[in-house]
N, C-alpha and C positions, 0 to 999 in steps of 0.2 A: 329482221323479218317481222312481217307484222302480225298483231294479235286478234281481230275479228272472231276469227271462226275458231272449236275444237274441229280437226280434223285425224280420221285414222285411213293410213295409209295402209297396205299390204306391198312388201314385195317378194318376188316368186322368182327366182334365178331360173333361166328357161332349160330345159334340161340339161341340169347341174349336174350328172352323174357322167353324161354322156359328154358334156362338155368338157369337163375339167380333165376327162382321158384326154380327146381333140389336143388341147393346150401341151399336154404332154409328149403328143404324137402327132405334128403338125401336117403331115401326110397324110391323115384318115381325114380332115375338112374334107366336107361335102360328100362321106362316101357314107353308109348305112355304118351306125353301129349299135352294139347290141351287149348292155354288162352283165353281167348275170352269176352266182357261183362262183366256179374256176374256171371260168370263161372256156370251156369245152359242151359245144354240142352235143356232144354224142353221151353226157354223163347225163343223171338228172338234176335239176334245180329249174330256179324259175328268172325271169327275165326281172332284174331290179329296175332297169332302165332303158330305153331306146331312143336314139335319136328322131331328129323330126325325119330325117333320110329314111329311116327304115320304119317310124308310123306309117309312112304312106301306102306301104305295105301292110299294115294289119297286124304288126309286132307290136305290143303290149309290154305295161307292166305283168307279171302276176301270170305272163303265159310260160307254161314249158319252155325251158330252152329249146329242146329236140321240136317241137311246134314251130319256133322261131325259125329256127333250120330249115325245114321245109317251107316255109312259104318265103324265106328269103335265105336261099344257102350260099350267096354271094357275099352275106354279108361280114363284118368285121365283130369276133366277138371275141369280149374281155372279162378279164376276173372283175370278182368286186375288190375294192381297197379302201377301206373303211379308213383306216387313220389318216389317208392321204385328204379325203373327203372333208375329213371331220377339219383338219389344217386349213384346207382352203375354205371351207364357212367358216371359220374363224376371222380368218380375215377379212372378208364379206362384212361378218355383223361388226368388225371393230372400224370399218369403214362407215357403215350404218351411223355409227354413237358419235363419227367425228362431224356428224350435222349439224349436233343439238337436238338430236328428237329422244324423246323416249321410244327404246327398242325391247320389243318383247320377239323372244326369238321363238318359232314356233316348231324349227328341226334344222337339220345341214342349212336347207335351200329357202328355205321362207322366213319371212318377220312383220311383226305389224308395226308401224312409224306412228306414235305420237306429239301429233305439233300445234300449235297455233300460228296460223298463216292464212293470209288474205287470199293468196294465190297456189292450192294445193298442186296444179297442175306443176307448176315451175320447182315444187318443192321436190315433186317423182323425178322430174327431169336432170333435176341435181343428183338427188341417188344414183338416179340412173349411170349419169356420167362417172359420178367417182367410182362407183362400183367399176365400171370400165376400167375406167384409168388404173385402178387398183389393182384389178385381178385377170384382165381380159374377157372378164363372162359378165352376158348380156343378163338383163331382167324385166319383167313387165310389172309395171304397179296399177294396183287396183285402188282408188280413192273413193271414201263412203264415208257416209255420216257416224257409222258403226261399225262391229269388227265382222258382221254378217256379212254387209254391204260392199265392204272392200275387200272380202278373202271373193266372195263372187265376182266381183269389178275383174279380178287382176284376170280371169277366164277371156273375157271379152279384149283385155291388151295383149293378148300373146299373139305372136311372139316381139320381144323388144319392146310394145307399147306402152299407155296409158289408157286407162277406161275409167268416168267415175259414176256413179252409183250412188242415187241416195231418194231419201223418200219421193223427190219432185219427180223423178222418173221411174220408179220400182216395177209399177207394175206396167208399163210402156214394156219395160225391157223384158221383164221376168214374168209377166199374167200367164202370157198363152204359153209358158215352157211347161217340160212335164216336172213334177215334184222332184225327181230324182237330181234335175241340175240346181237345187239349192245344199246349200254346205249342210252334211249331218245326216242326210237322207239320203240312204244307198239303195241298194235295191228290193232287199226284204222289207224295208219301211215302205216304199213306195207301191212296193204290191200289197202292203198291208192296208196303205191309204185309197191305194184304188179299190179293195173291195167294200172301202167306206163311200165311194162313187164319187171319190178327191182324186180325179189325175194331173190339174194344172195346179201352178202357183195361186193363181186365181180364186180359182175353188176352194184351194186350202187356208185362202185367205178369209173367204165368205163364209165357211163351214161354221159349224154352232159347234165351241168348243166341248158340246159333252157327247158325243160317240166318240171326238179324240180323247179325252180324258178315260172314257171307259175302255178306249181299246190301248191306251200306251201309257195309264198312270196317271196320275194328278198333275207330278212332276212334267213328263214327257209330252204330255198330251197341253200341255199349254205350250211348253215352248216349241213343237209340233205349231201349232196355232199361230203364233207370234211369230214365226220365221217363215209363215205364209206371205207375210205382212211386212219381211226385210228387219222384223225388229233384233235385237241384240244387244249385248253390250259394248261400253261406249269408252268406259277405260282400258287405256292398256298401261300395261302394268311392268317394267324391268325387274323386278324379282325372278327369282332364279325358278325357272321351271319346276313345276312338282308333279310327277309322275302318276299315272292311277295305279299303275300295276306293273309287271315284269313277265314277258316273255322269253320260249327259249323254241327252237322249231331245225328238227332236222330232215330235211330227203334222205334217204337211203340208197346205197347204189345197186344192193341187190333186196328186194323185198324182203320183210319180216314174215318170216311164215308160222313162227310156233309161240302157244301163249308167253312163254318163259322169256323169250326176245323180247316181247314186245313189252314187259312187265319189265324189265331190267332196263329195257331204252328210257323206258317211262318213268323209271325211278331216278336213272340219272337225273334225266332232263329236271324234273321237280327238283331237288338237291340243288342244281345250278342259280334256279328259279328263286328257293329259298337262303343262299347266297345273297343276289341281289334284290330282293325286299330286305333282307336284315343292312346293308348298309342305308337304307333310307329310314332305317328305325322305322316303322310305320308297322301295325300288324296287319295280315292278310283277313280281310274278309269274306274272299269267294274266289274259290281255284275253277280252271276249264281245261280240257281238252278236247284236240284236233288231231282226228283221224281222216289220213287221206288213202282210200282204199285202192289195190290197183284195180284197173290203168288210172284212171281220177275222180274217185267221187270221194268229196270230199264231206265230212260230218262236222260236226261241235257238239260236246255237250258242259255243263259249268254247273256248278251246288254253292247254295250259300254256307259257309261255315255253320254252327251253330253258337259261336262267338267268335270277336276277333281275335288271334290268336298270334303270337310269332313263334309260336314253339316248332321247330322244325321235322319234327316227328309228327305232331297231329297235321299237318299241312300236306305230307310227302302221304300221308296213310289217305288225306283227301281225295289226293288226287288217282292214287289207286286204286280207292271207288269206284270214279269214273269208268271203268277199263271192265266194268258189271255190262256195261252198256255198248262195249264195243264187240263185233260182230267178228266170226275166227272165219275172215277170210285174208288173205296177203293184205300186206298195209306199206304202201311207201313212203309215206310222211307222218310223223308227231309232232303235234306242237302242244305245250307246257304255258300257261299262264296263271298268276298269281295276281289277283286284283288286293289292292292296300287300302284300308280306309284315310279316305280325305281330308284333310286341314280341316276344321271345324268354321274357318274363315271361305272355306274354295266356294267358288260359283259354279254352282251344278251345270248352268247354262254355257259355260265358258267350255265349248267344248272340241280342244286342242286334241286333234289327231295323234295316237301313239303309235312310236313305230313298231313292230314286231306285233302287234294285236291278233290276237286269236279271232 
């Protein structure tokens, strides 16, 4: 392979949740499916994944199941199976490392590829294939001069493609989009951005970094700025992932109705939370919770510590604070999270999606 160029690749197994049931249930190709929970509609929980059969329909991540139901009640729905998931990205990234690239794994279903190669398109195509051959699920790689660049790209290859991305074409591609299709920028940022009168890529590229810097921090508001611009970083890294924080989040199947439940859910849940921060050694420096009131409106509220702490009694009494702030009407969801302070080496900028995030 030749050495020319750094190149970082992205790749995105095309709906890996929804696929790897498929493989297992060769009968449901081509039909709608839908994982979610205990794969029962009629309970609550929310949709973890859907096929492209049933997007077409307007099934989501992140929606109700029972929502799901209704707008497609033909469909096929499944539990989740997390260990079986976890098994097959396994094999996935150990497929990935037998290229020769540096693999930095980013969850089940996604990875960034670092190589040196003259010809990055040929290099996705290889992935491509042996991930096939491997596993039977399809993937799109995203190729970019950076990790901004190619987690975008791989958007533009799906499904099964390649796309690449890099400064000679950024803003061809990306000017006139709204801020919200760049990686990092969800919806409250981008409503935050439009009232700084930033609705495109473009703009947020033009903008004079100091209303961002005053409206998202010193930190935020530059790389805000810079990710107008496709910039990013440029190594990737095969160290073993390091976690910001830990979450824990339950639906309920009959609402919480009285202070005492909802204070006893809540203690669990923290207890569990502070479990998992104390195996990553790391102490927590700012707890949150998520209150979802019925039918759905959902809240957050999070305090920073007053130091970092692992002690599991000041963290559990943290987070029962929070609950000063929650409102005594029925509640169907809690969620519990524990943010950790970070490696003293981590790139604030490197900013890898956690699962279960409040």
């Amino acid at each position: 392979m030749g050495s020319q160029t750094a190149w970082v690749l992205h790749v995105d197994l095309d709906q890996f949740v929804a696929a790897v049931e498929v493989l297992r249930r060769p009968e449901l190709a081509g039909r709608p499916v839908v994982v979610g929970g205990r794969g029962d509609p009629t309970e609550r929980g929310v949709v973890s994944t859907a096929s492209y059969e049933a997007r077409v329909f307007g099934v989501r991540s992140g929606m109700p199941l029972r929502t799901a139901a209704r707008k497609l009640p033909d469909a096929v729905f499944l539990p989740v199976d997390g260990p079986e998931y976890e098994a097959v990205s396994e094999r996935v990234m150990a497929t990935l490392r037998s290229l020769d690239v540096v693999v930095e794994v980013l969850g089940w279903d996604e990875a960034f590829l670092g190589a040196q190669t003259d010809d990055p398109e040929a290099l996705a195509r290889l992935a491509q294939e042996a991930v096939l051959r491997e596993t039977l699920l399809h993937c799109s790689v995203g190729i970019g001069d950076n990790k901004v660049r190619a987690k975008i790209a791989t958007e533009f290859g799906k499904p099964a493609g390649v796309f690449r991305l890099t400064a000679e074409n950024w803003f061809e591609v990306m000017g006139h989009r709204p801020t919200i299709d760049l990686w990092g920028v969800g919806t409250k940022v981008s409503r935050r951005l439009a009232g700084l009168g930033v609705t495109t890529v473009q703009e947020l590229a033009d903008a004079s970094a100091d209303p961002l810097v005053a409206e998202f921090g010193p930190r935020m508001g530059v790389w805000y700025h810079e990710l107008g611009q496709g910039l990013g970083p440029t190594a990737v890294d095969d160290a073993p992932w390091v976690p910001r924080g830990h979450s824990r989040e339950t639906t309920f199947q009959q609402n919480l109705t009285t202070p005492e439940q909802v204070r006893d859910a809540v203690r669990a849940m923290a207890l569990e939370v502070v479990d998992d921060t104390a195996k990553d050694d790391r102490p927590v420096v700012r707890v949150a919770l998520k209150v979802r009131y019925a039918p759905f409106v959902t809240t957050s509220t999070s305090r920073k510590l007053p130091e970092a702490t692992r002690d599991p009694a000041t963290i559990v009494d943290a987070v029962l604070a929070l609950l000063e702030k929650v409102e005594d009407r029925e509640i169907r969801l809690l969620g519990v999270r524990a943010e950790m302070a970070m490696p003293d080496d981590a790139d604030p900028a490197d900013r890898t999606p956690v699962r279960g995030r409040i």
